[in-house]
C-alpha positions in Angstrom: 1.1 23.4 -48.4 -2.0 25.2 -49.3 -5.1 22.1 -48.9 -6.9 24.1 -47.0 -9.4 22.6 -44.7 -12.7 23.8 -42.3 -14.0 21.0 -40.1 -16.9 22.4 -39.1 -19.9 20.4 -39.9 -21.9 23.0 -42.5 -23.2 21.1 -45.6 -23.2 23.2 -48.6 -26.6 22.5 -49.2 -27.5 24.6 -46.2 -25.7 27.9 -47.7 -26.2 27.0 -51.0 -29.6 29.7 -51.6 -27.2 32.5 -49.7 -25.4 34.9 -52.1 -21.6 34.3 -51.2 -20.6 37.6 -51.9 -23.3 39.6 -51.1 -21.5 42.9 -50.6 -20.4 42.2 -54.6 -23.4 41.4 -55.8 -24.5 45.7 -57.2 -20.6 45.5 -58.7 -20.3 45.8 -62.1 -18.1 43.0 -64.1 -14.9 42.9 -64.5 -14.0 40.9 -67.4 -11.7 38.0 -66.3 -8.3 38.1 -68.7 -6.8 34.8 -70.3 -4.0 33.9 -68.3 -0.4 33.8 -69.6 1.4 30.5 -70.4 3.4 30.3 -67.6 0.1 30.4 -65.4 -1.7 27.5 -66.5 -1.1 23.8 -64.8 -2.4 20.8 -65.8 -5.3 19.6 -64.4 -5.0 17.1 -61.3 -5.1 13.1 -62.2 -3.1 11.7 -59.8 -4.2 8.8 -57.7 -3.4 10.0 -54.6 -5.0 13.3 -55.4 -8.1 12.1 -56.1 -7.8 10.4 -52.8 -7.2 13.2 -51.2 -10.4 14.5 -52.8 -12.7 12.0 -52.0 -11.5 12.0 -48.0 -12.3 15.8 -48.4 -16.0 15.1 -49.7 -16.9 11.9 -47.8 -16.4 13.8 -44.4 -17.9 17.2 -46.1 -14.9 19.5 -45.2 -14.9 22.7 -46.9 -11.8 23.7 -48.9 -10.4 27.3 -49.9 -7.9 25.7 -52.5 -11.1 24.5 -54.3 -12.9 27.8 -53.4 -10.4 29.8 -54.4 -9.3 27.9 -57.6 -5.8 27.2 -56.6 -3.4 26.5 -59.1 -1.6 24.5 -57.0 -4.0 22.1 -55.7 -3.5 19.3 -58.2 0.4 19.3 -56.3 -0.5 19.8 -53.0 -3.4 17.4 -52.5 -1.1 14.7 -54.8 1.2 15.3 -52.0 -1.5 14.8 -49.3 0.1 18.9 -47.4 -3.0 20.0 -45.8 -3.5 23.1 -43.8 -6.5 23.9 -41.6 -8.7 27.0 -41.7 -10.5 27.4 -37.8 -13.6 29.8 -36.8 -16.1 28.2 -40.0 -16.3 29.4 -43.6 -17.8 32.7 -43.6 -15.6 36.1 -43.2 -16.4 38.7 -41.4 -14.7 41.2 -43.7 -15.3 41.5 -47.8 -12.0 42.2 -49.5 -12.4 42.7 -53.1 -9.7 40.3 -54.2 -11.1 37.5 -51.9 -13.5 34.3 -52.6 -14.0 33.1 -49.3 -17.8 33.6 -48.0 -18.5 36.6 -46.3 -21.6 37.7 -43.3 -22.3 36.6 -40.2 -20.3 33.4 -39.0 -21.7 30.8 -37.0 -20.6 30.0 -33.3 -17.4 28.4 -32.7 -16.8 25.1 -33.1 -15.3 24.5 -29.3 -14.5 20.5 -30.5 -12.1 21.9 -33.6 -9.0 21.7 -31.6 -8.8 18.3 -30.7 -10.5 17.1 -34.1 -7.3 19.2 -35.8 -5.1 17.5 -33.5 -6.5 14.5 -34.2 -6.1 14.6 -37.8 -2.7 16.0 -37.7 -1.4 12.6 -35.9 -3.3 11.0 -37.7 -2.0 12.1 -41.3 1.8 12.5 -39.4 2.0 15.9 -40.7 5.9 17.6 -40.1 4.4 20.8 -40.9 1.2 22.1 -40.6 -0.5 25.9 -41.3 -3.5 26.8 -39.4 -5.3 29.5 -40.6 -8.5 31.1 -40.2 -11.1 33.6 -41.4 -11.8 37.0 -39.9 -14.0 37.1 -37.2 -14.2 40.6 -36.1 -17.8 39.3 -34.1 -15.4 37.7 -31.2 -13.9 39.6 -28.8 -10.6 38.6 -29.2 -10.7 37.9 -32.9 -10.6 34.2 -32.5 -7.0 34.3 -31.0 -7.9 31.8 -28.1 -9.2 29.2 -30.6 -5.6 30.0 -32.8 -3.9 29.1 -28.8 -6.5 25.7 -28.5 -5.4 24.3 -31.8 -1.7 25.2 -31.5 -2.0 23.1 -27.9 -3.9 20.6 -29.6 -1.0 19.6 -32.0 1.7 19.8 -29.6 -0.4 17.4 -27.4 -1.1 15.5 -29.9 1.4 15.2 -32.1 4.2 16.9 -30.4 7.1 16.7 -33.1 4.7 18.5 -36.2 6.2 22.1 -36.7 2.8 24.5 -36.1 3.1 28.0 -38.8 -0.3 30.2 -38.0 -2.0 32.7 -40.7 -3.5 35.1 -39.1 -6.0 37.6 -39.5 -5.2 41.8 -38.3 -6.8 41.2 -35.0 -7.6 44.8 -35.3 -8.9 46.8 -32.3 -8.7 43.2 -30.7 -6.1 44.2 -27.6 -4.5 41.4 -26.2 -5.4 39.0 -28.9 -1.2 38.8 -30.8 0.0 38.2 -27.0 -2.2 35.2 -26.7 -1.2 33.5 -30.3 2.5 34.1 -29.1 2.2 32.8 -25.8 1.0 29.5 -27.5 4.3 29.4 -29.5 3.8 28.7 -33.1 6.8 27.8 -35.2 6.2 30.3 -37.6 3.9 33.3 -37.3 2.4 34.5 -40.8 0.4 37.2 -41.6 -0.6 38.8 -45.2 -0.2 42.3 -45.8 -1.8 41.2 -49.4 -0.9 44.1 -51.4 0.8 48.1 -51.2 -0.8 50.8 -49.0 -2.4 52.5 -52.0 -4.4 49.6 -52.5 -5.8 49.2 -49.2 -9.1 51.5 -49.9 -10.1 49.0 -52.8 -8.2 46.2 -52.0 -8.5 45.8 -48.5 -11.0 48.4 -47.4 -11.3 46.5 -43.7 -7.9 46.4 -42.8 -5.3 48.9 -42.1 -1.4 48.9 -43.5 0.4 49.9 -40.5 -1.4 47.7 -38.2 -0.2 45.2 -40.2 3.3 46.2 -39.9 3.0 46.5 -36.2 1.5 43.5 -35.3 4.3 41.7 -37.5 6.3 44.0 -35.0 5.4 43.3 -32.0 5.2 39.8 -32.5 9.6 40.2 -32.8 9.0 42.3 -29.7 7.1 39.2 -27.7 9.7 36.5 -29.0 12.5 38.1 -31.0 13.1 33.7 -31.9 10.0 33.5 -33.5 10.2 33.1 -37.1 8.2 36.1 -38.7 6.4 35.8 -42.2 4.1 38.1 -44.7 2.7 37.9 -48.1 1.6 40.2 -51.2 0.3 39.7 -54.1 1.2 41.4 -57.5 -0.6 42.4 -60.4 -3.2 44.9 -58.8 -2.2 48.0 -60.2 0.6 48.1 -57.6 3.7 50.1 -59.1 7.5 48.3 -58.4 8.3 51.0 -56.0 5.9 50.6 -53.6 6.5 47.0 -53.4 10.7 47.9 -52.8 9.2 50.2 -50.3 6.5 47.3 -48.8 10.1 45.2 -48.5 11.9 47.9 -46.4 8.9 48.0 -44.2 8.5 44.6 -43.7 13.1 44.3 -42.7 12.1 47.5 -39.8 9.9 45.2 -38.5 12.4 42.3 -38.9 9.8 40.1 -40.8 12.2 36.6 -41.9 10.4 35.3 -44.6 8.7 37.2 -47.8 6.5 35.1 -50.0 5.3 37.3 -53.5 2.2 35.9 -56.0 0.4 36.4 -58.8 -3.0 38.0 -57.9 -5.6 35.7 -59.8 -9.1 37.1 -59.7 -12.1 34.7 -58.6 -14.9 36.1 -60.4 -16.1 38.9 -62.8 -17.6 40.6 -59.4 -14.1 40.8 -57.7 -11.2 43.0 -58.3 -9.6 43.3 -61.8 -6.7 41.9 -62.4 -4.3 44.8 -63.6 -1.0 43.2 -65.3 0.4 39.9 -65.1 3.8 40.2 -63.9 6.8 37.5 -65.5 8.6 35.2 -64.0 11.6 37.5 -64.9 10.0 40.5 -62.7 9.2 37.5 -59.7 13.4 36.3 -60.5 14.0 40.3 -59.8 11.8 40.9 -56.5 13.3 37.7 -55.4 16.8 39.4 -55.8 16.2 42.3 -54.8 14.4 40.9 -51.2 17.3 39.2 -50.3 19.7 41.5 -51.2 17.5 43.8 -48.0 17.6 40.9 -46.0 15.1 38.6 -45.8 16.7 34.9 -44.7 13.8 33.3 -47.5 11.8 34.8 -50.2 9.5 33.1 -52.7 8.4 34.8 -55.2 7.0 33.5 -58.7 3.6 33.3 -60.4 2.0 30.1 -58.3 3.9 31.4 -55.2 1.0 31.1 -52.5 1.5 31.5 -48.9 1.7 28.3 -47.7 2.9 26.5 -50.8 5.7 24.8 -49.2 5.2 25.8 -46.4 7.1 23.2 -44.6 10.6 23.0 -47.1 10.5 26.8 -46.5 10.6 26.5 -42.7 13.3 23.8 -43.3 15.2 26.6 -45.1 14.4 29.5 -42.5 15.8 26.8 -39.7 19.3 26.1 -41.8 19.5 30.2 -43.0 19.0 31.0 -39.1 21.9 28.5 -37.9 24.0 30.3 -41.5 23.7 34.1 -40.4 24.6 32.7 -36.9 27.9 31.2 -38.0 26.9 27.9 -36.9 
């Protein structure tokens, strides 16, 4: 699953004389490499894609898979898997690998959780992911609103499976204790790439929070299914990421998803090597040889690319290591 959906009313017409990265803007160019053959997809033709599309556009909902230039939207939205992204469009943060808009955000959108809800039923998800930018403006980083939707769904559409993607929540006390309370299926969050690639990569956040908050998260609800991300090709060398995986199995983190970084723009970071499916086949090996009930790792691996046949998986690798 990676259709990924804002509901806020904001017509693009309105932000359309804003930079969108303005923070890149002074940045010199990186020249954007031709991608490998076992990157490229065909474009998307499928009817029920562009059905998808046009229900997208007539009710002007704003998209990272389009944004972002997902590889695997033509599948997704042919599949109609959407996921949600709460708290508007614009990021409060300005990671160098990242396309989504960055400043000030809006107020929040108090209706969103019942409009999600709403659409959930109405679409009879199993599985959705609600995700969100960062909103470092609201006191608790936006964790209430992750609580609202969650309780939206289940009233809503009580048998859907809820997975969250979450931001850091840094210096935001109190805010992972609220998301938990609200009992997600799955709790995801990113730790996007190896700590010596935080300063660049992802100036705004910090590697060991990351690692705690997965953490604590076991701590709260040692039943809740744990999950983090990275992407590959940003200089990152093969140790670190072995060394990412061990920290990830301290915390007890289930599920290990591993991409190809793809970059936006010639104002975002450079992409640095493009790793082969044989090096993703290895990683994949090698992370459940430490552990991890379900890795997926290859080239279009995204975060919640399948997101529901994954949790399937975690459910059925949960009841195997349990002898049932």
């Amino acid at each position: 699953m990676v259709t990924i959906v804002d509901t806020l009313s904001k017509s693009a017409d309105a932000r359309a004389d804003k930079p969108r990265h303005p923070e890149k803007a002074h940045r010199p160019d990186n020249p954007i490499q031709r991608k490998p053959k076992w990157i490229r997809v065909k474009a998307p033709t499928s009817p029920v894609y562009r059905e998808t599309h046009e229900i997208v556009k007539k009710n002007g909902l704003v998209t990272v898979c389009e944004e972002a230039g997902c590889p695997n939207i033509g599948e997704c939205w042919s599949k109609k898997h959407a996921s949600f992204m709460i708290l508007g469009d614009t990021c409060t943060r300005a990671c160098a690998f990242c396309n989504v808009r960055t400043g000030m955000p809006g107020a929040v959108d108090q209706s969103e959780p019942a409009s999600i809800g709403e659409a959930v039923a109405r679409m009879e998800l199993q599985h959705v992911v609600i995700t969100s930018v960062d909103r470092d403006d609201l006191d608790d980083g936006g964790a209430t609103h992750f609580a609202n939707v969650i309780k939206a769904i289940r009233d809503q559409s009580p048998g859907t499976t809820v997975e969250v993607l979450t931001p850091d929540f840094l210096r935001k006390d109190g805010a992972i204790e609220i998301v938990v309370e609200a009992r997600p299926d799955v709790f995801n969050h990113n730790l996007e790439t190896v700590p010596s690639k935080y300063l660049k990569v992802r100036p705004g956040a910090r590697y060991f929070h990351s690692i705690r908050l997965l953490q604590k998260v076991k701590d709260l609800d040692p039943g809740m299914f744990t999950k983090s991300g990275i992407m590959v090709g940003l200089g990152e060398e093969r140790n670190e990421v072995l060394q990412l995986m061990d920290d990830l199995r301290v915390a007890d983190v289930d599920f290990l998803t591993v991409g190809q970084y793809l970059q936006p723009s010639k104002k975002h970071y450079p992409v640095k090597a493009f790793i082969t499916p044989d090096e993703f086949k290895a990683y994949e090996r090698i992370a459940y040889a430490k552990g991890f009930m379900k890795v997926s790792a290859s080239p279009l691996t995204r975060s919640s690319h399948h997101a529901g046949e994954d949790f399937a998986d975690l459910k059925a690798a949960r009841l195997a290591k349990l002898g049932h």
